[in-house]
C-alpha positions as CSV (number, residue, x, y, z in Angstrom):
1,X,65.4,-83.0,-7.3
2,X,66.0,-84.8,-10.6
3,X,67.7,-88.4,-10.5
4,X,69.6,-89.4,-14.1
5,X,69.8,-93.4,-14.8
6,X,73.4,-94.0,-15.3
7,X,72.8,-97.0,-18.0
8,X,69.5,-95.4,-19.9
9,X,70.0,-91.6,-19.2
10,X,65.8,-91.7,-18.2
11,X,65.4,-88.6,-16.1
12,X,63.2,-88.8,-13.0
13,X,61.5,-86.1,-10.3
14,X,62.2,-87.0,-6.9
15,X,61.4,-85.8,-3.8
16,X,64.5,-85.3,-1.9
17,X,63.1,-86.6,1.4
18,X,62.9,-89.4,0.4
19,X,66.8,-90.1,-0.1
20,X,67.5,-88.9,3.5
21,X,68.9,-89.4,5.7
22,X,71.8,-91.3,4.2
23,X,70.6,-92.1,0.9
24,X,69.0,-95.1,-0.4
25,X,69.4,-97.9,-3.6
26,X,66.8,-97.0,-6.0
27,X,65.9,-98.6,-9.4
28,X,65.6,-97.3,-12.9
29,X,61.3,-97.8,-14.3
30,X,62.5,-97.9,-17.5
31,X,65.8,-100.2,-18.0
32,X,65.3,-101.3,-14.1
33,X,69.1,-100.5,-13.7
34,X,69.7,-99.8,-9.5
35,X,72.3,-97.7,-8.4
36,X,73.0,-95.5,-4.8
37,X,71.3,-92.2,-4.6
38,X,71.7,-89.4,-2.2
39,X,70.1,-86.1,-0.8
40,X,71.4,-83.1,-2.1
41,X,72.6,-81.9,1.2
42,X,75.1,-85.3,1.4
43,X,76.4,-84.5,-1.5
44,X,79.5,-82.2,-1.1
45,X,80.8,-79.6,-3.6
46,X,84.4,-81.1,-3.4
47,X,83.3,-84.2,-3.5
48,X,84.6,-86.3,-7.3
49,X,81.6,-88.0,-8.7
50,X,82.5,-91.1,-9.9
51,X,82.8,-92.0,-14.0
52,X,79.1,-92.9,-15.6
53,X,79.2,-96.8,-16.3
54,X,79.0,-97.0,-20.0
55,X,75.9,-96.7,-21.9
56,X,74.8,-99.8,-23.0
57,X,72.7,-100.8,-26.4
58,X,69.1,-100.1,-26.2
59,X,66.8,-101.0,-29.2
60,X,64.2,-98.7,-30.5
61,X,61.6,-100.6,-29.1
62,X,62.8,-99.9,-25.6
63,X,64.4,-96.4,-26.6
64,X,60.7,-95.4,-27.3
65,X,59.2,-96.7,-24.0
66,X,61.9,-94.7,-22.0
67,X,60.6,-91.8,-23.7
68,X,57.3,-92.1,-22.9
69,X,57.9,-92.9,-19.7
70,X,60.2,-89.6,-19.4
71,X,57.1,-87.9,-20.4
72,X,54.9,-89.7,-17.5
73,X,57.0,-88.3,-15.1
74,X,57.3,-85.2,-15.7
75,X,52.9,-85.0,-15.3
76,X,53.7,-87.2,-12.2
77,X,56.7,-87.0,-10.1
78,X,57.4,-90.5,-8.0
79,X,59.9,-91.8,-5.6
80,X,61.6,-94.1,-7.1
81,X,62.4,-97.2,-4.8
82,X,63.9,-100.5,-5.0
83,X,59.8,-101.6,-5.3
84,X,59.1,-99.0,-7.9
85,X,58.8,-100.2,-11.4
86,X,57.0,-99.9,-14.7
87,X,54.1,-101.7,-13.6
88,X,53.2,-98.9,-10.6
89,X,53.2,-96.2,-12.7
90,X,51.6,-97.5,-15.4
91,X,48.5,-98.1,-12.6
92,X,49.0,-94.4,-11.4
93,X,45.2,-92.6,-11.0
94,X,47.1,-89.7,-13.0
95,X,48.0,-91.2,-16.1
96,X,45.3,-91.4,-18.9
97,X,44.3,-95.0,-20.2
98,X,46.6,-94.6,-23.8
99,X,49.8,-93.4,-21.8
100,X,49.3,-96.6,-19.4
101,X,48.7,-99.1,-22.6
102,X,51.6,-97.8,-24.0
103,X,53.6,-98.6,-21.0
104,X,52.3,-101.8,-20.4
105,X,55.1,-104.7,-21.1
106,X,54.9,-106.1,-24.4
107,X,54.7,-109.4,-24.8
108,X,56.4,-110.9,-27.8
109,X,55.1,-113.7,-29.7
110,X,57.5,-116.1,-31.0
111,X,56.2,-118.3,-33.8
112,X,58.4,-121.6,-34.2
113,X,58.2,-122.6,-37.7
114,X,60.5,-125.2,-39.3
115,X,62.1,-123.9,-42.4
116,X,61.3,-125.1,-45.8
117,X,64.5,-126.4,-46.3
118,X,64.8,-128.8,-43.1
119,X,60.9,-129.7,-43.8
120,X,62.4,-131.2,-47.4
121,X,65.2,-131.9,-45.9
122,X,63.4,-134.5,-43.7
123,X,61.1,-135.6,-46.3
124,X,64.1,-136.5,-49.0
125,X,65.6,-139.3,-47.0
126,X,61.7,-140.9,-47.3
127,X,61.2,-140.2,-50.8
128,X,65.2,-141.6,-51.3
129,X,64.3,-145.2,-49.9
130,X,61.0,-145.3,-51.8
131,X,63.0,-144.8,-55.2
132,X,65.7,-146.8,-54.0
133,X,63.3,-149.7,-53.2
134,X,61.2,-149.4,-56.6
135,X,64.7,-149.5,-58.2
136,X,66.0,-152.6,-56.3
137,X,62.5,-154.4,-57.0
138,X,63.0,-153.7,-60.5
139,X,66.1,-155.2,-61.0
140,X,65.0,-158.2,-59.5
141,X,62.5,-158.5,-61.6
142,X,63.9,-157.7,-64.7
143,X,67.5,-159.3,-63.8
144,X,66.0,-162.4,-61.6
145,X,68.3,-165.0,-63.7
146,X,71.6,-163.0,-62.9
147,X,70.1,-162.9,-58.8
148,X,69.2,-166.5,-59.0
149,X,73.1,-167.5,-60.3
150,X,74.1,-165.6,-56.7
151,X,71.6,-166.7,-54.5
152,X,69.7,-169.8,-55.8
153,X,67.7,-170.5,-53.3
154,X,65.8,-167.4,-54.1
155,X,64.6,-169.4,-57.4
156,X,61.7,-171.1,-54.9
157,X,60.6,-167.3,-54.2
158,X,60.4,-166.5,-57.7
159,X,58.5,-169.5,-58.7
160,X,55.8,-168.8,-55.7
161,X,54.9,-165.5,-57.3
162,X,54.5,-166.7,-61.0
163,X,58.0,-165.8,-62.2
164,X,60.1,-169.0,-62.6
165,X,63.8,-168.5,-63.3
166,X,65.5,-170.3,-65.9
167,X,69.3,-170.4,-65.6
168,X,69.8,-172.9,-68.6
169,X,67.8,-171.8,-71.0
170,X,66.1,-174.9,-71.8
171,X,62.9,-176.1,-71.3
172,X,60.7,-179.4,-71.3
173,X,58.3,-179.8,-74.0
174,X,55.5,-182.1,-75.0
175,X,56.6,-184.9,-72.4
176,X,55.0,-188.2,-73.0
177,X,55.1,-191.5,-71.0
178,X,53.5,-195.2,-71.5
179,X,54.1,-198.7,-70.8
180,X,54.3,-201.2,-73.6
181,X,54.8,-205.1,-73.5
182,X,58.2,-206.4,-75.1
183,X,59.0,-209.9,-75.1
184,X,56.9,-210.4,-71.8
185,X,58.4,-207.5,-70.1
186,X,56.8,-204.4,-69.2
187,X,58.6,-201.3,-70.7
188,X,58.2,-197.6,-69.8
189,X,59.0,-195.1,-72.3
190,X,59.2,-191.7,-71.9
191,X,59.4,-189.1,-75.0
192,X,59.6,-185.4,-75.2
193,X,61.3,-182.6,-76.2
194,X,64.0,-180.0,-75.5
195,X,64.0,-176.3,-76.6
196,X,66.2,-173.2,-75.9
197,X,64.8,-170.2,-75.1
198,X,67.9,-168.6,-74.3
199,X,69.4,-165.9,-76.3
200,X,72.5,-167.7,-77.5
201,X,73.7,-171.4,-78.4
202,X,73.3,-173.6,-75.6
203,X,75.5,-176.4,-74.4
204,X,72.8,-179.6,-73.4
205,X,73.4,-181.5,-70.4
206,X,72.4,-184.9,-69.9
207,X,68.5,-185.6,-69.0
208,X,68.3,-187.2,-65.6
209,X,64.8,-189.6,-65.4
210,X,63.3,-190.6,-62.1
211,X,60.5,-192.8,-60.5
212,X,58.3,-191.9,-57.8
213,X,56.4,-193.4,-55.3
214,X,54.2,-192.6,-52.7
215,X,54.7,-189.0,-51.3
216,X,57.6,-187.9,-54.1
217,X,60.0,-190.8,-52.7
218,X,62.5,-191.8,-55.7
219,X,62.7,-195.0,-56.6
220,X,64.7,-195.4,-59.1
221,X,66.4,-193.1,-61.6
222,X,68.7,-193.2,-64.6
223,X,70.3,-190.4,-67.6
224,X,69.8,-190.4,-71.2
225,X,71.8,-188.7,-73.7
226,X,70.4,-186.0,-76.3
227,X,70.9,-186.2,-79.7
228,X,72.6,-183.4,-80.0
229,X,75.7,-181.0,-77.9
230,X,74.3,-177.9,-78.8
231,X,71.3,-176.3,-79.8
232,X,70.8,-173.1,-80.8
233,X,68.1,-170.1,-80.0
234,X,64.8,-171.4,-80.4
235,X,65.4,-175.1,-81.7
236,X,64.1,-178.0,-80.4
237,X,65.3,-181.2,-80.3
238,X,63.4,-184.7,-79.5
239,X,64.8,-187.4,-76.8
240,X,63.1,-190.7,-76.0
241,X,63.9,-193.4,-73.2
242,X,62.7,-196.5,-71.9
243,X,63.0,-198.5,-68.6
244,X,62.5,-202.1,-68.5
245,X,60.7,-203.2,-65.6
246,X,59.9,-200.1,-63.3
247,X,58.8,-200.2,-60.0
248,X,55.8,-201.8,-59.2
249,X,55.2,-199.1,-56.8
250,X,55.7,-196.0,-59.0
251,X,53.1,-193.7,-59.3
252,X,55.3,-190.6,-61.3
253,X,58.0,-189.9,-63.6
254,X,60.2,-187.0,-62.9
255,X,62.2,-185.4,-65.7
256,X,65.0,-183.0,-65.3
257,X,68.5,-181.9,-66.4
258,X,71.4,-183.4,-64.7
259,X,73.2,-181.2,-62.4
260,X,76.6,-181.1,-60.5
261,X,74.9,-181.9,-57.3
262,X,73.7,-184.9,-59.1
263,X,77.3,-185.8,-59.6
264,X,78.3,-185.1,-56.6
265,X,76.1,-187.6,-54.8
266,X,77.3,-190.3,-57.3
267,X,80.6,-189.7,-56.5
268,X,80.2,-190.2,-52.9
């Protein structure tokens, strides 16, 4: 007798005795679908066979190995059982080497590659900090006067690596010191001069003086005036002090602008 799969419509000779005496589950070779099957002589004329389950979608791929398994059994007729599957035929004696490759199950081969995209799009957020680092180091560079004014304490860094920052715009020139004998008394003096290198006029502040002793300690300090308010770009202008009677201990003379933490501390 012929057995029809209800899902994959793969025909199939069966011997009937094997369905008696009260029928038996068997299972499709091709789509392995099972469904109840009976002898011929169980089946009654009157009887209403029930509605085909719907055919389902079957690729080409698999369309083609029901075919040639259709064609297998037709040169070798087999009971199909609930043990019965592609795998036993394909290992009858009677089917030829090329017919049993062809039903062999394939094995597909999935290759997991990462797209282009999400491979740049991983790389991006590296190449995005470099630039935004080279960009950041730039400006400090470039801009280090405008970062000092927010952060001063980062004036120490840029002084450690050869790049001093000058917020006023004035620098120390040609500084001179010695001690001369007036009247008796010893007398340091202390000459120099002041230029701007800034841009634009400068306002001058007052020069604050200092003497040191052993390890930096200050011994003693004062402020001189300039002779002038303002200078402009590039100008210099010459200051000179003197101190009666330093220190016997001094050992250096500090030279600086006066600042507001200067004032500050006098106030207090």
């Amino acid at each position: 007798m012929r057995l029809v799969c209800p899902s994959c419509a793969a025909g199939f000779e069966v011997n009937p005795s094997a369905l008696e005496p009260n029928g038996r589950t068997v299972r499709c070779a091709a789509c392995k679908t099972t469904w109840f099957a009976q002898a011929p002589s169980l089946v009654f004329a009157e009887a209403v066979p029930e509605p085909a389950a719907p055919m389902p979608w079957v690729s080409a791929e698999d369309r083609a190995d029901h075919d040639v398994l259709a064609a297998v059994a037709k040169k070798n007729p087999a009971v199909i059982s609930e043990d019965a599957g592609l795998e036993q035929i394909a290992h009858s004696p009677s089917i030829s080497p090329v017919e049993a490759e062809a039903l062999r199950p394939k094995r597909k081969t999935v290759i997991s590659a990462m797209p282009a995209a999400r491979t740049r799009a991983r790389r991006m957020p590296l190449s995005s900090v470099a630039i935004l680092l080279a960009a950041v180091l730039m400006f400090g560079l470039v801009s280090r006067q405008s970062v000092v004014r927010i952060a001063p304490e980062l004036a120490s860094l840029y002084a450690a690596i050869g790049l001093p920052v000058n917020l006023r715009g004035l620098e120390f020139q040609n500084i001179r010191t010695k001690q001369e004998i007036q009247d008796g008394v010893t007398v340091l003096a202390i000459e120099g001069e002041v230029e701007n290198i800034a841009q634009g006029a400068v306002e001058l502040p007052r020069v604050r003086l200092a003497v040191l002793g052993d390890n930096g300690v200050e011994l003693y300090s004062w402020t001189a005036l300039l002779p002038r308010s303002i200078l402009y770009p590039h100008e210099r202008v010459p200051f000179k002090s003197r101190l009666a009677s330093p220190p016997a201990a001094s050992k250096e003379i500090m030279v600086r602008f006066l600042s507001r933490r200067d004032l500050m501390a006098s106030a207090r």
